[in-house]
C-alpha positions in Angstrom: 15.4 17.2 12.6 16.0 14.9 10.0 16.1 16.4 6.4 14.2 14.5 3.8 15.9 14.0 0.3 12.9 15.1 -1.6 13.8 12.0 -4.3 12.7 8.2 -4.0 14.7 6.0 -1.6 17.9 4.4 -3.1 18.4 1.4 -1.8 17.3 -1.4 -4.6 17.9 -4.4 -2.6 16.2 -4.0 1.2 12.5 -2.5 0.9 11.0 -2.9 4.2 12.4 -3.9 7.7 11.2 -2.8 11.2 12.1 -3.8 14.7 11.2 -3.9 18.0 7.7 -2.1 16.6 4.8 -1.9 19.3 1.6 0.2 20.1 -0.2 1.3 23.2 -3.9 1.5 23.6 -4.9 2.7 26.9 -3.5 0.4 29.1 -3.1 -2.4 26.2 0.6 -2.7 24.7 0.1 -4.7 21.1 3.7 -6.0 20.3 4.6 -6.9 16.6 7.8 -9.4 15.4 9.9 -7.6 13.0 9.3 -7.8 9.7 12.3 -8.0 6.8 11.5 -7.6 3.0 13.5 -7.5 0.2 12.8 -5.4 -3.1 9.9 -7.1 -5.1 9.3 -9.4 -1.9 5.6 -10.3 -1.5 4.4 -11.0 2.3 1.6 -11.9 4.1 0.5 -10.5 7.4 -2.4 -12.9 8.6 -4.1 -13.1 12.1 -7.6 -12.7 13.2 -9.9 -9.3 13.9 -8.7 -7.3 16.9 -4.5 -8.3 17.1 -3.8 -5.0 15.4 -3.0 -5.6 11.7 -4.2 -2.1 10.8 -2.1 -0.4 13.3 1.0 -2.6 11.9 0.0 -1.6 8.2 -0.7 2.2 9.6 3.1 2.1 11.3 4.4 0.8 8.0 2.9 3.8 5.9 3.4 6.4 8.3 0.1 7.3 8.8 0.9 6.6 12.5 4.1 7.2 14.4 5.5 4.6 16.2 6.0 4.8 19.5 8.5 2.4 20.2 10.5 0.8 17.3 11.7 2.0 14.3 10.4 1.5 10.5 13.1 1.6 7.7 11.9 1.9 4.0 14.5 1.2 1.6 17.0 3.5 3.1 15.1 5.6 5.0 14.3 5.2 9.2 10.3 7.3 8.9 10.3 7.0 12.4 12.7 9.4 12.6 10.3 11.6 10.1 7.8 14.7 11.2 4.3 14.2 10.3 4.6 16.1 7.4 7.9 14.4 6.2 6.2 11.0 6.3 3.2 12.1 4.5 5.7 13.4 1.6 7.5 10.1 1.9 4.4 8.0 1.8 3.3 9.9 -1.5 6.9 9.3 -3.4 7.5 5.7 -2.7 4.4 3.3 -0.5 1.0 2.9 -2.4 -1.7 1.9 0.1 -4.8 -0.2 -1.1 -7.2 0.0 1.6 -10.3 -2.5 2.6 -12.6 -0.1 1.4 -11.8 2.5 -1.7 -11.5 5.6 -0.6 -12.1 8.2 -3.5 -12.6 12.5 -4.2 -16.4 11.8 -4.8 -16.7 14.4 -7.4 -13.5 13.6 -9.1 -13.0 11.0 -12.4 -11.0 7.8 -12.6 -8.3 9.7 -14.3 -8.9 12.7 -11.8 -8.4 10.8 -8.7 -4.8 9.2 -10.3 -3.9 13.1 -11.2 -4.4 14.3 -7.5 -2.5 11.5 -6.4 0.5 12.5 -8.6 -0.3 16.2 -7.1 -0.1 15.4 -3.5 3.2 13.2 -4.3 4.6 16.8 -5.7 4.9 14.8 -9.0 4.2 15.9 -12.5 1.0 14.7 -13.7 2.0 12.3 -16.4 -1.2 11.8 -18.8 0.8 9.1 -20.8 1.3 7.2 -17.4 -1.8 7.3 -15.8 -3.8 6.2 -19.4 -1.3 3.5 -19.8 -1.4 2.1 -16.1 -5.3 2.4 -16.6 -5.1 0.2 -19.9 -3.1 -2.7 -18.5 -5.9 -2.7 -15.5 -9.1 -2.6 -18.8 -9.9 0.6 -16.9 -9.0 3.1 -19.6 -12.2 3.0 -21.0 -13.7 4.7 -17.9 -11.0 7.4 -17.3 -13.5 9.9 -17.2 -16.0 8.3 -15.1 -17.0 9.7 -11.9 -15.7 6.9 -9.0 -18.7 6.5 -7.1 -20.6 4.9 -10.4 -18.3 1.8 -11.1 -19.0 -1.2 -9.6 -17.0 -2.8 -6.6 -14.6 -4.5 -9.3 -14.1 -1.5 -10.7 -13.3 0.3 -7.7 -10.9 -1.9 -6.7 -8.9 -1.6 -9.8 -8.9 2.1 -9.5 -7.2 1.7 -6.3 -4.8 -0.8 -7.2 -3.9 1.9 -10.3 -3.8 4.8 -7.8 -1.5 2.9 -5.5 0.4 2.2 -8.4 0.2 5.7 -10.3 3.9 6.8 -8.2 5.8 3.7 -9.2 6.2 3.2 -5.5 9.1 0.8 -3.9 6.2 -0.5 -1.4 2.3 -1.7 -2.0 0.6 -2.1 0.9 -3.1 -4.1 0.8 -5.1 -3.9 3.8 -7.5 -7.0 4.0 -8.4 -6.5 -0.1 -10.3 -10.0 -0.6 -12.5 -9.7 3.1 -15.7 -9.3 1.5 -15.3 -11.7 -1.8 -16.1 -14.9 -2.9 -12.8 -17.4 -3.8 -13.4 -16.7 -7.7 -13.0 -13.0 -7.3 -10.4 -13.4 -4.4 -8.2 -15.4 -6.8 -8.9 -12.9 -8.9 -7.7 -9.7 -6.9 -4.5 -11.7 -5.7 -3.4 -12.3 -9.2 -4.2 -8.6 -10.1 -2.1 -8.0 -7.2 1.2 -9.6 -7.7 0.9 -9.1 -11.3 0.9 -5.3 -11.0 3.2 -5.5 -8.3 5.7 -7.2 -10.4 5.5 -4.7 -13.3 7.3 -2.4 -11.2 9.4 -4.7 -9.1 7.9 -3.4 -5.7 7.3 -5.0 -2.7 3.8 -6.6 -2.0 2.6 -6.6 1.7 -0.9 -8.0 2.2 -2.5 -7.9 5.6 -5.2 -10.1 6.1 -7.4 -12.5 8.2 -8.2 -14.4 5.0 -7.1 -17.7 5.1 -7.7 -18.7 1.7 -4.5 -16.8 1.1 -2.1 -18.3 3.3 -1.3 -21.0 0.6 -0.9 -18.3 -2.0 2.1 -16.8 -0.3 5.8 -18.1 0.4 6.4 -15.6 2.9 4.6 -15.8 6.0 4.2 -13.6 9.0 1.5 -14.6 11.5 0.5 -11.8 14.3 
């Protein structure tokens, strides 16, 4: 059993790296090429519906365990974590933006970032949260309920929740799919920009071509 410092990952120069990673579905076997990222690195994962970029960004997180392959954050090998461990892990040091916002229904703005700081067995910083909100022109609805803000709104929300744990790893799973190029230029600048503010490593995964330009680093799957 591996013993999980309950502190952030130390390592401030490699954020990401995995090898040999692959998958089985039934009787399908999805292989991935190894991915290396240093700290503030920002990546794109681009391929089409169906070759398994979910899976890849779920074996990233930890939200899946990896059958084959191993996962390395910072300096930490989650494959070699329990269930439980990774979900600790995940909290302290990988936000995750999904495709669709996922949010406690019956919770605020400022609400949702507070249980996220709970769950990460982090202290609830009020300072924090309201500043982070402020840079994103979300402060003003702190103490609206989620699932009355607009899509735009919603998104923001997420980036600030997946940024409310200062994590060493943002993780954005297709976040510009169902937007126009004004907003998608948009969300990509939000993106980096808040990804930059705390130095962490930006992984997009995407079948959004109108980002492949946008990005120095490129893994196609």
């Amino acid at each position: 059993m591996v013993k999980l410092n309950r502190v952030k990952v130390v390592n401030d120069m490699l954020s990401l790296k995995t090898n040999n990673l692959s998958h089985q579905y039934s009787q399908r076997v999805i292989s991935f090429p190894d991915i290396t990222c240093a700290k503030g690195e920002h990546t794109l994962l681009l391929g089409p519906s169906g070759c398994g970029k979910t899976t890849l960004l779920q074996l990233i997180s930890g939200i899946r365990s990896s059958q084959r392959g191993e996962v390395w954050i910072g300096d930490m090998n989650i494959s070699e974590l329990s269930q439980s461990q990774r979900d600790n892990f995940r909290g302290k040091n990988i936000g995750i933006i999904y495709q669709r916002s996922h949010f406690v229904r019956s919770l605020s703005v400022y609400e949702n970032l507070s249980l996220a700081m709970k769950l990460a067995a982090q202290t609830v910083n009020k300072d924090h949260i309201m500043k982070l909100l402020e840079k994103l022109h979300m402060d003003g609805k702190a103490k609206q309920i989620t699932y009355t803000l607009s899509q735009g709104e919603q998104q923001r929300v997420a980036i600030a929740r997946a940024l409310v744990n200062e994590p060493l790893l943002i993780l954005a799973d297709e976040p510009t799919s169902a937007l126009d190029d004004s907003n998608t230029d948009a969300v990509f600048e939000l993106l980096v920009e808040q990804a930059n503010e705390v130095n962490a490593t930006l992984v997009v995964v995407t079948h959004d071509n109108r980002l492949k330009d946008k990005f120095n680093n490129r893994i196609e799957l």
